[in-house]
N, C-alpha and C positions, 0 to 999 in steps of 0.2 A: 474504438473507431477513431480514426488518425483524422482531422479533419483540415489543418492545413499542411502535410509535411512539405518542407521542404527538397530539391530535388536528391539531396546527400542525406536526405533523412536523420539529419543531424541535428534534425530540431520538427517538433510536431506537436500541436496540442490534440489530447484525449479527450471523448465527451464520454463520460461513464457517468449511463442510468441508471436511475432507481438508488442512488447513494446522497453521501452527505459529508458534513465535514468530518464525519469522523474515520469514515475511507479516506480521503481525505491527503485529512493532516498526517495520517498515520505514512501513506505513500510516500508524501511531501519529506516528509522525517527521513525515511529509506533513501530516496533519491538523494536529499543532500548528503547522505554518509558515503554515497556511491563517489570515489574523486572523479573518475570518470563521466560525471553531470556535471554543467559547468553553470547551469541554471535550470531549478524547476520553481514553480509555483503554481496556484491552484484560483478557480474562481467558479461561484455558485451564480449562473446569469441573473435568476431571483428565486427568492426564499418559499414562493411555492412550485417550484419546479424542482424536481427529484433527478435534477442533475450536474454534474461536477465538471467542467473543464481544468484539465491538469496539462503543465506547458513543462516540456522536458527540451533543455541542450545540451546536449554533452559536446565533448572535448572534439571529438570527432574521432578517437579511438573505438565508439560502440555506437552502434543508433541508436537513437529515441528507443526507438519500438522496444528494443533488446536490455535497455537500461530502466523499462517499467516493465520489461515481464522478470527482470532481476527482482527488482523492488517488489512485484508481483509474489514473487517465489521466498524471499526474506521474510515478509507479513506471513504468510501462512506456516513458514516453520518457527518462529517466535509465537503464532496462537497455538498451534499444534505443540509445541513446548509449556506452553501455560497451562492448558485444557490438560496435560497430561500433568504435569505437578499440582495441579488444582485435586483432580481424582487422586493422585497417590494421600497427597494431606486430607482430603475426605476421607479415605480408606484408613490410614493410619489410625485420624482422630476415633474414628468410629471402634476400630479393634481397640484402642487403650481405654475406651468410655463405654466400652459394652453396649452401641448406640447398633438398633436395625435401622433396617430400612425404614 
């Protein structure tokens, strides 16, 4: 949810529930690799509340919105790449260790 865009939507902060810094940071990480961000950063309003405000500008080659569903899309094939190397080295170990289930 886009809570202030501005009218070129070239800058917007996100309020994503129910997370933490560890969505996060991890977004925060993506977005600055994106050159096309020209500032993101993140902030938790207080530490019992299960939500994250994240502040994205880009250059003004791509919008906000478009430049955290980037980032958005980046985290899930980096986990989907890990979860999937993680299973192949569990399977592996287990066939040379004669280990079951």
């Amino acid at each position: 949810m886009a809570q202030d865009a501005s009218p070129d939507f070239f800058g917007a902060t996100f309020a994503i529930e129910d997370e933490d810094h560890t969505l996060a940071n991890t977004l925060r990480l993506f977005l600055n690799k994106n050159p096309r961000v020209y500032f993101v950063g993140y902030s938790m309003p207080h530490p019992t509340e299960e939500i994250v405000n994240i502040r994205v500008q880009t250059t003004g080659e791509v919008s906000a919105h478009q430049a955290l569903r980037d980032a958005c899309e980046d985290v899930k094939d980096v986990a989907q790449h890990i979860a999937s190397t993680f299973q192949s080295a569990v399977a592996e170990f287990r066939a040379q260790n004669l280990v079951t289930k």
